[in-house]
C-alpha atoms as a printed R data frame, in Angstrom:
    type eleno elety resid chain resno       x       y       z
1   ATOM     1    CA   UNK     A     1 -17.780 -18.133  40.945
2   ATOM     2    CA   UNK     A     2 -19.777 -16.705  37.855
3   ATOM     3    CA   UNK     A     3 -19.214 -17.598  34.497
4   ATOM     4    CA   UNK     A     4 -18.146 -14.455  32.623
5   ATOM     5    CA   UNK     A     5 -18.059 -16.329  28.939
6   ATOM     6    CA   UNK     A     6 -16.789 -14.730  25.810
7   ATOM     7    CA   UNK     A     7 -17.102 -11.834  26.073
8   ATOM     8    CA   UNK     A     8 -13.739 -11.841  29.123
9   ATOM     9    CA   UNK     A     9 -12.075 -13.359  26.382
10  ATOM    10    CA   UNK     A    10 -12.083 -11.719  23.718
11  ATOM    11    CA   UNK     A    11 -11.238  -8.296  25.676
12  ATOM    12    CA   UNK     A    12  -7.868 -10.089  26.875
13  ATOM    13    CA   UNK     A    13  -7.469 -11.508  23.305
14  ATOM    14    CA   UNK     A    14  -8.012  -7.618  22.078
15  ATOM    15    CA   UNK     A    15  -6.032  -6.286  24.748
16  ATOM    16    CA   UNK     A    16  -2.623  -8.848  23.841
17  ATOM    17    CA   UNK     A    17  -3.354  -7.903  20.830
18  ATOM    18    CA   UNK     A    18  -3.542  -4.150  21.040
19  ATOM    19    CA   UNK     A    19  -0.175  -4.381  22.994
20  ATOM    20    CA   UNK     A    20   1.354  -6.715  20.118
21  ATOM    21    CA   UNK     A    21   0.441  -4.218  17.535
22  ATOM    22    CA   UNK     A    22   1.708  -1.598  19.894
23  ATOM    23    CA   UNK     A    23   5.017  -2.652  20.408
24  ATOM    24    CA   UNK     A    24   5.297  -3.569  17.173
25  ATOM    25    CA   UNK     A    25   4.598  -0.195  15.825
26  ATOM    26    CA   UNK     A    26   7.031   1.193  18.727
27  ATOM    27    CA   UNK     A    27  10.133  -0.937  17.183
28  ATOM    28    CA   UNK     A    28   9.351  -0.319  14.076
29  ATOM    29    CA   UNK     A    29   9.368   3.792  14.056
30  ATOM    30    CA   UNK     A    30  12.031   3.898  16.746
31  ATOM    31    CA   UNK     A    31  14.226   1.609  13.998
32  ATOM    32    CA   UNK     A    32  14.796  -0.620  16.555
33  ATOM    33    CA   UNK     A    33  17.140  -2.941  13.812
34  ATOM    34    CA   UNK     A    34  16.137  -6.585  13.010
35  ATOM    35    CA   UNK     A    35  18.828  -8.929  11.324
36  ATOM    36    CA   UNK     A    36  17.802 -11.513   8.816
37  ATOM    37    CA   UNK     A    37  20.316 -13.368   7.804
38  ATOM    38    CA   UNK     A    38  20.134 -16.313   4.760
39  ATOM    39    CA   UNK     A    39  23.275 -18.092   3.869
40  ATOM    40    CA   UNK     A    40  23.957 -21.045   1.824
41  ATOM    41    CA   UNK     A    41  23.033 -19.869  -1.397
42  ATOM    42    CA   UNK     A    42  24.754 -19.375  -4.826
43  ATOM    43    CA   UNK     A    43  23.188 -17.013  -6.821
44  ATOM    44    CA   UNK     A    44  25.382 -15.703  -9.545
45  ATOM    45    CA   UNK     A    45  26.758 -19.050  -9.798
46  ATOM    46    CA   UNK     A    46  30.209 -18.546  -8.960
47  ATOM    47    CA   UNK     A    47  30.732 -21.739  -6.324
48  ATOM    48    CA   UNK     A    48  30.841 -19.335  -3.707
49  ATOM    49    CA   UNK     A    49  27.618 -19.112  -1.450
50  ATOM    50    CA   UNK     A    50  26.807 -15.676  -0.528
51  ATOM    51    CA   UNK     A    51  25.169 -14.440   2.659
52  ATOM    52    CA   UNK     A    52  21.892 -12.352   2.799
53  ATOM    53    CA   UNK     A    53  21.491 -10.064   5.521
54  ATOM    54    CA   UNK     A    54  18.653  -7.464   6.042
55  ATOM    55    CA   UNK     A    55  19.453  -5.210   9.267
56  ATOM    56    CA   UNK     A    56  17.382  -2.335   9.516
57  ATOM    57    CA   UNK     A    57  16.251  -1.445   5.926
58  ATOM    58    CA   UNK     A    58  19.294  -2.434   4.675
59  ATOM    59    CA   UNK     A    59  19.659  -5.439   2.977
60  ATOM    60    CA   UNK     A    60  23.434  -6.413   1.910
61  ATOM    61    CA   UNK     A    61  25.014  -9.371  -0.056
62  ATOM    62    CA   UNK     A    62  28.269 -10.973   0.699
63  ATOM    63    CA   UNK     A    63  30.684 -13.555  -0.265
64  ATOM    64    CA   UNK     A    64  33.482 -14.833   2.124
65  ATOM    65    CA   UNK     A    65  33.462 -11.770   4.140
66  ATOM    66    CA   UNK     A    66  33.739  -9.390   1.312
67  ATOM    67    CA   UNK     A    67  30.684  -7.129   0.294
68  ATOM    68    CA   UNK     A    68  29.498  -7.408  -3.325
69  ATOM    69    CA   UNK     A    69  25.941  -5.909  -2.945
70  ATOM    70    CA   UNK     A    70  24.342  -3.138  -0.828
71  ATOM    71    CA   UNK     A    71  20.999  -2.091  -1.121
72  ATOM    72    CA   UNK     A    72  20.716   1.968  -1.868
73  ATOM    73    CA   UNK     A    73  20.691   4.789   0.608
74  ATOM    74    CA   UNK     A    74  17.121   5.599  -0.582
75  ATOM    75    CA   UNK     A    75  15.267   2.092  -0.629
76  ATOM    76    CA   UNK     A    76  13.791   0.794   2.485
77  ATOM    77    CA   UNK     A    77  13.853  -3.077   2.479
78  ATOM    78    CA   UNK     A    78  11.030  -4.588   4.169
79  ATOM    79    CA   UNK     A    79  11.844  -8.173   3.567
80  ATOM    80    CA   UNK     A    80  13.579 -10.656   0.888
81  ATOM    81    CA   UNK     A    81  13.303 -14.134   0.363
82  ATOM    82    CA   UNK     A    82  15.565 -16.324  -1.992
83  ATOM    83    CA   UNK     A    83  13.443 -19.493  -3.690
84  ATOM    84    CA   UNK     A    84  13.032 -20.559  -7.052
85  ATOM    85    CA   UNK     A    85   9.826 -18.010  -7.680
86  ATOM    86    CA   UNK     A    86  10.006 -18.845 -11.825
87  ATOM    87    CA   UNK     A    87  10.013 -22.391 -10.777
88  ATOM    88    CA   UNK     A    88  12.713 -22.896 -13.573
89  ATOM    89    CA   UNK     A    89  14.947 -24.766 -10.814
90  ATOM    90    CA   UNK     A    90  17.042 -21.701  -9.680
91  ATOM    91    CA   UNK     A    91  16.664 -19.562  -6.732
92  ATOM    92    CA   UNK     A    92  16.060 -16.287  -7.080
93  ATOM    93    CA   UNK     A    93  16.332 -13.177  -4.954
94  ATOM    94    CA   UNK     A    94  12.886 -11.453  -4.439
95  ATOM    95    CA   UNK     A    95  13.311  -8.002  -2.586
96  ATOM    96    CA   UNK     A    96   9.894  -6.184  -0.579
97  ATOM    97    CA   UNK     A    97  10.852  -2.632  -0.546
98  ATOM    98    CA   UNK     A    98   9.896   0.676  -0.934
99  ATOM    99    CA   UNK     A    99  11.535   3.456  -3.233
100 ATOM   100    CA   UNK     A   100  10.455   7.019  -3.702
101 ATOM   101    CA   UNK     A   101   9.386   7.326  -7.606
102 ATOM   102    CA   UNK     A   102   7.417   7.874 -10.595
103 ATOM   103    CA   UNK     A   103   3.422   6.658  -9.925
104 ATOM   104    CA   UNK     A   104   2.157   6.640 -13.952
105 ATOM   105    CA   UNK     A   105  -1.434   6.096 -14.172
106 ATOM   106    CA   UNK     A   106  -1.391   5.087 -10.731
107 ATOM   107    CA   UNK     A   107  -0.731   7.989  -8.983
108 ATOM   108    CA   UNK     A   108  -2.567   8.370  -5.542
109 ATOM   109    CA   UNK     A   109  -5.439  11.274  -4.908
110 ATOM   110    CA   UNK     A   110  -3.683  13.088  -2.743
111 ATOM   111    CA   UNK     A   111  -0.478  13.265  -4.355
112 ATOM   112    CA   UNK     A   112   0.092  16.441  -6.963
113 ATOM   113    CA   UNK     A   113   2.874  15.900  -9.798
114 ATOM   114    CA   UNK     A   114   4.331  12.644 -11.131
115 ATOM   115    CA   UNK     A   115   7.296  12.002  -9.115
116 ATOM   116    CA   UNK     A   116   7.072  11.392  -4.719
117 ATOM   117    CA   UNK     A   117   9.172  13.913  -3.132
């Protein structure tokens, strides 16, 4: 039996990972919904814990069964995390998402106008 090296190995390592990235991409644009779901924390300080959930690109707040915080229609939450990011000793709720809007300075080539639409 020869000894094919590297080079067999990195073509199955580029092939899982061609597939990963496939599938990935597959959920993804299909909006094949993900749940993340944080509980346990206190946020407005109320002595009721709310829950976190992200399904989809929704992400939604809730205390005791009962709603108190939806995301809007036209944001697309890609992830949230709840830690103390000021590092003043209270969590906070940091939100990855993206919302159609005004660009500024920063406005991208091939974009005419100020506002995404």
């Amino acid at each position: 039996m020869e000894h094919r090296g590297y080079r067999s190995c990195w073509r199955w390592l580029g092939l899982a990972l061609a597939a990963g990235l496939f599938l990935w991409w597959l959920g993804y644009f299909l909006g094949i919904d993900r749940e993340v779901t944080v509980s346990g924390s206190d946020l407005n300080r109320n002595g009721v814990p709310e829950m976190y959930v992200l399904k989809g690109s929704t992400l939604t707040a809730s205390e005791e069964d009962k709603l108190i915080w939806e995301s809007p229609s036209d944001w697309k939450v890609e992830g949230f995390v709840v830690a103390d990011i000021t590092n003043d000793g209270a969590h906070e709720l940091v939100i990855t998402v993206w919302v159609r809007g005004r660009f500024g300075k920063h406005r991208p080539f091939w974009m005419s106008g100020d506002d995404c639409k």
